[in-house]
C-alpha positions as CSV (number, residue, x, y, z in Angstrom):
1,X,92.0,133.5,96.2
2,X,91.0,130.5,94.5
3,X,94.3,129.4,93.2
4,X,95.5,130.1,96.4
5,X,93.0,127.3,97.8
6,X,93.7,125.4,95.2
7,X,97.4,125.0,95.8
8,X,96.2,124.0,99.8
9,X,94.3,121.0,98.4
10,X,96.5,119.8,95.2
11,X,95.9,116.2,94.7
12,X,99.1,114.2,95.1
13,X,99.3,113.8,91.1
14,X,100.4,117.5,91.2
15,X,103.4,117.2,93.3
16,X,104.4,115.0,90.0
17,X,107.7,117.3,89.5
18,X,111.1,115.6,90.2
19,X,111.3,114.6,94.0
20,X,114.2,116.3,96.3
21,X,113.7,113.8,99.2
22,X,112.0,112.1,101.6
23,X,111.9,112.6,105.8
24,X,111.1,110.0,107.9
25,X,110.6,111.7,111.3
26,X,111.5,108.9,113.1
27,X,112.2,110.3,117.2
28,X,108.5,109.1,117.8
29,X,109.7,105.5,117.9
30,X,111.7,106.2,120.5
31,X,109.2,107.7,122.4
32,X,109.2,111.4,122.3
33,X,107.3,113.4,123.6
34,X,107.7,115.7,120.3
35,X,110.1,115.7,117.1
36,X,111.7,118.3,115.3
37,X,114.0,118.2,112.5
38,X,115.2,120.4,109.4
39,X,115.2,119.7,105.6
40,X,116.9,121.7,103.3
41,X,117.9,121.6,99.7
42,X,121.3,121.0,100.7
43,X,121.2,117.5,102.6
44,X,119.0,116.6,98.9
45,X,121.6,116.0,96.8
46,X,122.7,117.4,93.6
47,X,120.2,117.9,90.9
48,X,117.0,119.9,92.6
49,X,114.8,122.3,91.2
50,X,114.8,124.2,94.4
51,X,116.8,126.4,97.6
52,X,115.2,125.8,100.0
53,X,115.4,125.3,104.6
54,X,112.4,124.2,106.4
55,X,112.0,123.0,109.8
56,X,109.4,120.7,111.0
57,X,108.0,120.0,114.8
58,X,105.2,117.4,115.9
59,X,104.1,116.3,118.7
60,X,101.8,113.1,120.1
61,X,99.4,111.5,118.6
62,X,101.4,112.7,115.6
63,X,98.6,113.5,113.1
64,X,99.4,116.9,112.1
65,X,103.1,118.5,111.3
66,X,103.7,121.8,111.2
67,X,106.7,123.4,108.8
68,X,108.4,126.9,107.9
69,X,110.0,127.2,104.8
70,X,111.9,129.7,103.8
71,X,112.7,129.2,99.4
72,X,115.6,131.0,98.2
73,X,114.7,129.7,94.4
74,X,112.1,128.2,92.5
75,X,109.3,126.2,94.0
76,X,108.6,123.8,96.7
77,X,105.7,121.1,98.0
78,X,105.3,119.2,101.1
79,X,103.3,115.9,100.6
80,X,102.7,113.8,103.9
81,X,102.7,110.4,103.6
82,X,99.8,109.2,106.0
83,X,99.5,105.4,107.5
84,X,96.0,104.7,105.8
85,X,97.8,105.4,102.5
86,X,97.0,108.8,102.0
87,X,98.8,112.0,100.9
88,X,98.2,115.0,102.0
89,X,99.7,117.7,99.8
90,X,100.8,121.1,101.4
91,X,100.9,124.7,99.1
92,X,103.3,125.5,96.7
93,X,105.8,127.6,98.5
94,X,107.5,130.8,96.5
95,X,110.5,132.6,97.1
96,X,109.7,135.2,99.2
97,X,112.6,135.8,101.5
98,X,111.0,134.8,104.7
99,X,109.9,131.9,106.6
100,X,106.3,130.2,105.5
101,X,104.5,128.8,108.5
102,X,102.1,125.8,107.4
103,X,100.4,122.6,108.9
104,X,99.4,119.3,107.1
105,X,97.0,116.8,108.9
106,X,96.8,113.0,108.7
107,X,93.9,113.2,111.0
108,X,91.9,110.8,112.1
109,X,95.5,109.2,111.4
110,X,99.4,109.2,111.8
111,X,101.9,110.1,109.8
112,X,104.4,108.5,108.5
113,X,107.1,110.1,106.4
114,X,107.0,113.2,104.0
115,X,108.2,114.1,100.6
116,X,109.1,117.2,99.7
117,X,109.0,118.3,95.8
118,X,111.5,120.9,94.1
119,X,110.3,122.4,90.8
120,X,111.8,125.4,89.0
């Protein structure tokens, strides 16, 4: 249970393995009421350490995005880039042949984009 806790508050320094890609959900500048959006290890290019599909949602005042991942191979991290500056890691997701519901929080403030890490 403690390594599980661990993984939920990994400091960024952690998510150090080679980045797969960044998402900028960017329908709340257009005035949303929510976003939505899927990433998946195929829209990352070539060279990830990971299979992987999530979809994301969020909705106003856009603090907090929730995600369900489902990994097909090796390991993935979510880190949220917040608008003070911080980055808010997510756990380390493991195959395990169905979807992986999650939430990370910017709170008191937005977000702005997120990274998502592939590792083998």
């Amino acid at each position: 249970m403690a390594a599980a806790g661990a993984a939920l508050f990994a400091a960024p320094a952690v998510a150090s393995a080679a980045q797969t890609g960044t998402v900028t959900p960017s329908a709340r500048d257009q005035g949303a009421t929510s976003i939505s959006g899927t990433a998946s290890s195929e829209r990352a290019g070539a060279g990830i350490a990971a299979v992987f599909n999530c979809r994301y949602f969020g909705r106003p005042p856009y603090q907090e995005l929730q995600f369900n991942c489902l990994v097909a191979s090796g390991r993935l991290q979510v880190v949220l880039n917040c608008v003070d500056g911080r980055r808010i890691s997510g756990p380390i997701l493991v195959p395990t042949g169905y979807y992986q519901p999650f939430s990370i929080s910017c709170a008191p403030a937005q977000y702005s984009t997120f990274d998502y890490y592939g590792r083998d």
